[in-house]
N, C-alpha and C positions, 0 to 999 in steps of 0.2 A: 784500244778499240771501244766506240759509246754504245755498238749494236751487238748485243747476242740474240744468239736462237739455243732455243731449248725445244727436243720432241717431248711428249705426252697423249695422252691418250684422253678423252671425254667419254661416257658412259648414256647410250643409247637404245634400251633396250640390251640385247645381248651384244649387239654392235657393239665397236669398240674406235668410231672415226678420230684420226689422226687428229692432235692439237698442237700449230706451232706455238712456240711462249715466246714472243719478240720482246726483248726489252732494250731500249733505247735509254739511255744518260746524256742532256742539253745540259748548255747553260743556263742560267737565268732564274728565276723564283722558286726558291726550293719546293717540289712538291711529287708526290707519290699518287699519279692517276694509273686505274686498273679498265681498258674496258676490254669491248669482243662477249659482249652479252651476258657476263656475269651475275649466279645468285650472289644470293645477300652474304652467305657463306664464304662464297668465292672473293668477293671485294673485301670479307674482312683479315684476309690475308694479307692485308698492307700492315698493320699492327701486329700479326704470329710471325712474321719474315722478320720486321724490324729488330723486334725482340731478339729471337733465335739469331739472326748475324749479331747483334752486340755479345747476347750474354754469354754467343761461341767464342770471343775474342777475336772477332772478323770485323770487318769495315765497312762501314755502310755510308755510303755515299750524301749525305746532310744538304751541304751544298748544291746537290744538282735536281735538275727535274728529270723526273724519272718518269714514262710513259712504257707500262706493260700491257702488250696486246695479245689477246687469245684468239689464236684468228684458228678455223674461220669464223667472221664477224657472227654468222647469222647460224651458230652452233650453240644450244643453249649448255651451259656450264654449269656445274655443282657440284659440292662437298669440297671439302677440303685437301682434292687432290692434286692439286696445282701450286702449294706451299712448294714443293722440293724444287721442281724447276723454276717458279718467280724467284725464288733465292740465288738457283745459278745461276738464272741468266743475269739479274744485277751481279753477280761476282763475276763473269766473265765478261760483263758488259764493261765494270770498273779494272778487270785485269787485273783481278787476285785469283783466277782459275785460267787454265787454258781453252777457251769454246772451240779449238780445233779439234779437241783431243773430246769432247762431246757427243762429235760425230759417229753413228750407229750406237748410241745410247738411249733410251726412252725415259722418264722418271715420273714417279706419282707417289706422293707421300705427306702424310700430316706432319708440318712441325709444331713442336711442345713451344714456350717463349724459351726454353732453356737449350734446344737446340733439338734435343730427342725426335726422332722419327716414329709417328704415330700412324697403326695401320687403316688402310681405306675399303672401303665396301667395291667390292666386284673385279677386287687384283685379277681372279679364277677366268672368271668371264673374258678380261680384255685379253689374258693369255692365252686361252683357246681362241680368242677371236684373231689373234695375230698369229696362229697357228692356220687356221682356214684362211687367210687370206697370206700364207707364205712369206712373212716378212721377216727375213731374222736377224734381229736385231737383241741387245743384250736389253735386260729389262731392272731397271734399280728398284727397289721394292724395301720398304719398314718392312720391322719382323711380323712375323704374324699373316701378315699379306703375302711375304715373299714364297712361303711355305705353302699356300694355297696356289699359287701359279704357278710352281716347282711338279706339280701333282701334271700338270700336260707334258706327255712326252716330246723329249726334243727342244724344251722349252731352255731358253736360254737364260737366268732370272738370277740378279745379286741381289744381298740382303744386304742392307744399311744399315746399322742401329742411330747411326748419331751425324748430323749435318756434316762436321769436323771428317767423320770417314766416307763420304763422299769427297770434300774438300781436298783430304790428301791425294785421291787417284787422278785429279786431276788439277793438279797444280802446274804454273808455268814450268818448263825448263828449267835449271840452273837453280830452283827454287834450293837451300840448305833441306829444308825437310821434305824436297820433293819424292812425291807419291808415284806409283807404277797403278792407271786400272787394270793391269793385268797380274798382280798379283794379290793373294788372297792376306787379310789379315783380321786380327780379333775384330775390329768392325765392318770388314769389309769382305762376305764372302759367294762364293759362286755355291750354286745350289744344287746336286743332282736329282734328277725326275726320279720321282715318288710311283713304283711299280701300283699296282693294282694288287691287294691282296683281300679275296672273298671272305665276305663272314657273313656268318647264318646266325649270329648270337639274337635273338629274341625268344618271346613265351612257345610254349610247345600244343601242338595242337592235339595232346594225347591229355590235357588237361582237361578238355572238352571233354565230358561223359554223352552218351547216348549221342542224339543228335545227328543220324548217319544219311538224312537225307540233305541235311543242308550242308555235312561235309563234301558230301560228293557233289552239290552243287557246287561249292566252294573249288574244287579238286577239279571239275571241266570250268570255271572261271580261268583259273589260274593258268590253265592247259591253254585255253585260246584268246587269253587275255579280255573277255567280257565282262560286263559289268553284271549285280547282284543286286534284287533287295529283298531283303530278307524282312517278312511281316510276324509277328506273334508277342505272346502277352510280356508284360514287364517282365524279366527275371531269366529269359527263358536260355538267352546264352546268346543275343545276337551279337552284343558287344564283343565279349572274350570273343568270339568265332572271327571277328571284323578285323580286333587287332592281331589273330595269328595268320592273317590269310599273306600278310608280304612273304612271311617265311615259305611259302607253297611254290613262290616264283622263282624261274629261273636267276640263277649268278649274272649281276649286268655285267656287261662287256664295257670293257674301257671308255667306250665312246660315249657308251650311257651313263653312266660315273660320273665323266666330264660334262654331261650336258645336265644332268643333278644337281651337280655340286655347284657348278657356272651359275643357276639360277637360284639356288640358297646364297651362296656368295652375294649375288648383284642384290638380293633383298639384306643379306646380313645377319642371314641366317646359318652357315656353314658352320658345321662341326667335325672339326678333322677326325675323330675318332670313332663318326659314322661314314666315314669315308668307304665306298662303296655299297653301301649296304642301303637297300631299296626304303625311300620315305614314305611314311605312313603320315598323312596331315588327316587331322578331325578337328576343324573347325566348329564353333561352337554353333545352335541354331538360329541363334542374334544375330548371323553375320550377314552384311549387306551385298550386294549384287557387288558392289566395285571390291568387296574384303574375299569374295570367292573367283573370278574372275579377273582382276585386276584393274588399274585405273588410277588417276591422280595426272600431277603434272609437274616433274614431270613422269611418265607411265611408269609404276611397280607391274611386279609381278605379284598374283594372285594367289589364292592356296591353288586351284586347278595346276598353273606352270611349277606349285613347290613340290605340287606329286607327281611330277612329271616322269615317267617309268620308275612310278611307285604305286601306292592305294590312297586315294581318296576317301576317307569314312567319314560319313555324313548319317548321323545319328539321330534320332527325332525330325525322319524327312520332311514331314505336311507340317511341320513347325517353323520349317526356315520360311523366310519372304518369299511373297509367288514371285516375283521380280529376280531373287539371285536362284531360284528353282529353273524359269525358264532362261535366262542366261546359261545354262549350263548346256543345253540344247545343242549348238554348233558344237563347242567344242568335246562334244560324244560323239559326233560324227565326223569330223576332222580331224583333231590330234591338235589342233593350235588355235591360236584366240588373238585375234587384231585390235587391240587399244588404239583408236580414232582421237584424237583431240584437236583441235582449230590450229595450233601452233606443230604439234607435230603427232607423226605415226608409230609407235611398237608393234613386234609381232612375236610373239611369246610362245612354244612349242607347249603345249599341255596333253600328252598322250599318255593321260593315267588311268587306271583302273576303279570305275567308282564303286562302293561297296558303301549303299545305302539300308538302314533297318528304321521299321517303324511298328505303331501299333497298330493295332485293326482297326481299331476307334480312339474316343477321348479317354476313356477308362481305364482301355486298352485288352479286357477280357473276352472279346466278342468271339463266341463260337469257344472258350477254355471251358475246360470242367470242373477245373478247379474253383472260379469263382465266376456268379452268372455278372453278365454285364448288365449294367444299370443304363447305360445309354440310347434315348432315341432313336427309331430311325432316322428321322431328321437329322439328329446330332451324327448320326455315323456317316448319312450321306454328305454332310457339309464335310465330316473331315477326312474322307477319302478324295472328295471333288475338288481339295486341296494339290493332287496329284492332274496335272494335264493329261489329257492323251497322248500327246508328242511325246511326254518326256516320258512315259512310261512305256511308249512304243522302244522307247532308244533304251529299253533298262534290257540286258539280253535274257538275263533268269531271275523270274521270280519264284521265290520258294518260301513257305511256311516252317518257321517256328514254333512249335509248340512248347508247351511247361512239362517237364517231368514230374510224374509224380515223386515222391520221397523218397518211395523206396527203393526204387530205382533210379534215382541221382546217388543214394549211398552207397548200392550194392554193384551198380554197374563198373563193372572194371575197365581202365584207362583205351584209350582207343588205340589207333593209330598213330605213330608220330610224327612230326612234322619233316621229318628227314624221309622218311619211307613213303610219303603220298609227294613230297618232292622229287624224289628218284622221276616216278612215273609220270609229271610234270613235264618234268626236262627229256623223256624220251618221249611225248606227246607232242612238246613246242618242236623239237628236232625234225620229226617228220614232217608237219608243216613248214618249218623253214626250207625243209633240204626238195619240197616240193614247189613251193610258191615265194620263198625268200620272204615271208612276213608270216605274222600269226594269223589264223584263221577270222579274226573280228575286223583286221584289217582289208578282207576283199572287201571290193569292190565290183560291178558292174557285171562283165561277162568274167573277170576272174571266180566270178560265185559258179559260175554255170561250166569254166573249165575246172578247178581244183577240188569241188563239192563231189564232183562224180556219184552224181544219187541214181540207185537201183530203178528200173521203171515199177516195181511193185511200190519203193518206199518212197516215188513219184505221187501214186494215184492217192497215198495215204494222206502223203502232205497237202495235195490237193482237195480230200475230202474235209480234214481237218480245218485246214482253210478255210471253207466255205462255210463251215457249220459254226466256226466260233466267231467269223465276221472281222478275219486280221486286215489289216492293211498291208501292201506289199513289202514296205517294211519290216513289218513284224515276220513275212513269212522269210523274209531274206534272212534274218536275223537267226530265227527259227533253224533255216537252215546251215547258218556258219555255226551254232551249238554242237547242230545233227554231228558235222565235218569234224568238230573239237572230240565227239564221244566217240567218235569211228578212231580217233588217233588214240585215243585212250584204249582201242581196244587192238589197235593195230592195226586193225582190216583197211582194205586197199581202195573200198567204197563203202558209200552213205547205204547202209540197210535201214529195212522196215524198225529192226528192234531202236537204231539210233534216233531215226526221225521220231516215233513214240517218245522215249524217253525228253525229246527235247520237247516236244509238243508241251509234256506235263509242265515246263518250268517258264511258260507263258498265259500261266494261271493269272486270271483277272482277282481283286481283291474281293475279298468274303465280305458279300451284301447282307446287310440286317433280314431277321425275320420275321 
C-alpha cells in the first residue's frame, strides 16, 4: 500500500484539533516534500525521520517520492511533534508496519537522528483536551510527556522510549519478530492515571512577625479569592506576606490541577513534583504587556493564564509599564484573556488571584517614622498617578504596610500558622460554595444582591460611606463581595454593620503627600 494515515494532534491554544499525517509513496524523482502549512521546525523533519529510520535499522524508501500532508491544510503546525507519525506513516505507507493495526491510535513525539523519542510541549493539554471532547482513543507519548498526560483521569496514554518499540507493536502479520500493541514491554508501556495527591509544602506564614492587619487582610483575600495591594516602606514584609499567601488557599480540586498543569505544560513549564500544588508567578517589573498577558504567533500563554487558580505577585506595581498594567484590566474581571491575531484566535482561562505590593512613593518612606521621605510632592503625585483608576477600582483590598520598629520585629513572637488561618479558609470558601457554587469575588449582577444578603442598617452604612468617599459602583460592589467574604469568616448568615465597616476600611485610597 503507497498511502498511509497516521492521527496526531496540533496545539492551539488549549485546543487540541485533530491532525491527519497522510503520507503517499509515487514513483518517479526521488524526493521528500512536507506540506499542510508547516513551521520551519515542522519541514525540518524530513532530515530527524531520515536519520532516525536508518540509524534504527529500518528502510527508507530512497527511490521513491514521497509527499506528506498535514491536513487540515489551513491548520498552522509547530514543534517537533509530527516526527513519530511522519515516520509511520512512510513505514506503513512502504509496508514495514501494518496501518490497519494504526487504527484508534494517536502519536506525537520528537525523534533524536538515532531513533530515540524526545518529549514535546503540551502532551497535558492535548490529553485533557481529548478528555473534554470524549474521544478515546490510546495516546503514544515519549517519556516525560507520556507521564504528564497519564496525570488525566481515564486517560488512555503509552510510553515509547525508542522508534524500534513503536515499530514492534505494530508490525505486519507473520512478521518473525512480530509485535502485539496490546502487550506491554520494556519500551513499550501503558500508563496508569496519576491520583491527585495535596501538598501544602511551602514557607509558613508564622514567620511573618507582627503585621496582623495585613494578615487578616490576606486571610478574607484568600477566603473569597480577591485580589490585594498591599502599600508601605521597603523592608516592611510585603514580599514574604505575598509569597505565603498560596498556602492560605484551599486544596485545588482535580479539575483545577489539570487546568494548571495543561497551561504550564502547553508553555513548558510543568513540574511534576509541583503537581497539584497552587502557582505562585512574580514576574519581574520589566515585563511587557504580551510577557503578562500573552501573545506571539503562534499565541503563548502569559504569566496571568500560568497563575491561573494560583497567585499572581506583582511586586514594584507603578514600576511595570502602564501598557502591561492596564492589560491586566479584563482579565480581573473575567477570569480569561482572548489573544486576537490576523491569522488566528486563542482563549486562555486566567482566573488568578493578584497580590500586588508597592511603595507609597519613589523613596518609598512617605508617612514611615522611621525615616522622613525626601520626595516631592510632585514626585509622589507622579508616582501614585502611575496607578489608573480602573485598575485600582478592580484591586478588592487595599491595606497598609507599615515598618516594625526593632524591637518589636525581635521580641514579637511567631504568629499564626499557615495551617490554622487555612483551616478557616476552607470553612469560609465552603459556605459560599454550598450557597452560591462559586466564591464570593466571582458574583456577578443580581447574584451580589441575592447571595450578599446585607442587613438594612449595614445598607444605609454602605450607602453613606459611598457617597462620602466618591466610589464608583464598582468599588461599592466590590466593597460588598469583601463585606459577604468577612460575614463567612465569621459565620453569620448576613452582611452586618460590623462586616461592611470593616471592608469599607480596605478600599483606602493611597496616602497623598503633605
Amino acid at each position: 500500500m503507497s498511502l498511509a494515515l497516521v492521527q496526531s494532534r496540533a496545539l492551539l491554544g488549549l485546543q487540541a484539533p485533530s491532525v491527519t499525517v497522510e503520507v503517499h509513496l509515487a514513483n518517479g524523482l526521488p524526493s521528500f516534500t512536507l506540506v499542510g502549512l508547516a513551521e520551519v521546525e515542522v519541514k525540518e523533519a524530513r532530515e530527524r525521520v531520515r536519520s532516525a529510520l536508518q540509524n534504527a535499522g529500518l528502510e527508507f524508501p530512497h527511490n521513491k517520492r514521497i509527499t506528506v500532508n498535514l491536513a487540515p491544510a489551513d491548520l498552522p503546525k509547530d514543534s517537533g511533534r509530527f516526527d513519530l507519525p511522519i515516520a509511520l506513516g512512510i513505514l506503513a505507507a512502504s509496508g514495514q508496519v501494518d496501518g490497519g493495526k494504526l487504527r484508534g491510535y494517536e502519536f506525537a513525539g520528537e525523534l533524536s537522528l538515532s531513533g530515540e523519542l524526545r518529549p514535546v510541549r503540551g502532551a497535558l493539554a492535548t490529553s485533557l483536551a481529548l478528555q473534554a471532547q470524549q474521544i478515546d482513543v490510546q495516546f503514544v507519548l515519549p517519556p516525560g510527556s507520556a507521564e504528564e498526560a497519564a496525570l488525566v483521569p481515564d486517560a488512555r496514554v503509552v510510553r515509547a522510549r525508542h522508534l524500534l518499540d513503536v515499530v514492534r507493536a505494530f508490525l505486519p502479520p507473520g512478521t518473525p519478530a512480530g509485535g502485539d500493541a496490546e502487550v506491554d514491554n520494556d519500551g513499550w508501556s501503558r500508563l496508569e492515571p496519576r491520583p491527585l495527591t495535596a501538598t501544602t509544602a511551602g514557607p509558613d506564614m508564622a514567620d511573618v512577625k507582627g503585621q496582623a492587619t495585613a494578615k487578616r487582610a490576606l486571610e478574607i483575600a484568600a477566603a473569597g479569592a480577591h485580589s490585594v495591594l498591599m502599600a508601605g516602606p521597603p523592608g516592611s514584609g510585603k514580599s514574604m506576606l505575598a509569597l505565603r499567601f498560596a498556602g492560605l488557599l484551599p486544596a485545588m480540586t482535580v479539575q483545577e490541577a489539570l487546568e494548571s498543569a495543561a497551561i504550564a505544560s502547553l508553555a513548558g513549564r510543568l513540574q511534576p513534583e509541583r503537581w497539584g500544588q497552587r502557582p505562585t508567578g512574580s514576574p519581574h517589573h520589566t515585563a511587557s504587556a504580551v510577557a503578562l498577558v500573552g501573545g506571539g504567533s503562534p499565541p503563548k500563554p502569559g504569566e496571568i493564564s500560568l497563575a491561573h487558580h494560583g497567585v499572581l505577585f506583582l511586586d514594584e506595581l507603578p514600576e511595570f509599564p502602564r501598557a502591561a498594567l492596564e492589560a491586566l484590566r479584563e482579565p480581573l474581571e473575567t477570569g480569561h484573556i482572548t489573544i486576537s491575531r490576523a491569522a488566528q484566535r486563542a482563549d486562555f482561562p486566567a482566573r488568578f488571584q493578584m497580590v500586588a505590593a508597592m511603595n507609597p512613593c519613589p523613596c518609598g518612606f512617605l508617612g514611615s517614622t522611621q525615616r522622613a521621605c525626601r520626595c516631592t510632592p510632585d514626585q509622589v503625585s507622579r508616582y501614585q498617578g502611575k496607578l489608573s483608576g480602573p485598575l485600582l477600582d478592580r484591586i478588592d483590598l487595599h491595606v497598609e504596610v507599615p515598618a516594625l520598629p526593632a524591637e518589636q520585629l525581635v521580641q514579637a513572637p511567631a504568629g499564626e500558622s499557615t495551617a490554622v488561618i487555612r483551616e478557616r479558609v476552607q470553612a469560609a470558601r465552603a459556605l459560599a460554595l454550598g450557597r452560591q457554587g462559586k466564591a464570593n469575588q466571582a458574583l456577578q449582577g443580581q447574584e451580589i444582591d441575592t447571595h450578599v444578603q446585607l442587613d438594612d442598617t449595614a445598607a444605609k452604612f454602605l450607602n453613606t460611606a459611598a457617597a462620602r468617599l466618591g466610589w464608583s459602583a464598582r468599588s461599592t460592589h466590590r466593597a460588598l463581595k469583601v463585606a459577604r467574604t468577612i460575614a463567612d469568616l465569621a459565620g453569620a448568615a448576613t452582611t452586618q454593620v460590623s462586616h461592611v465597616a470593616e471592608a469599607v476600611q480596605y478600599r483606602r485610597v493611597l496616602r497623598s503627600p503633605t
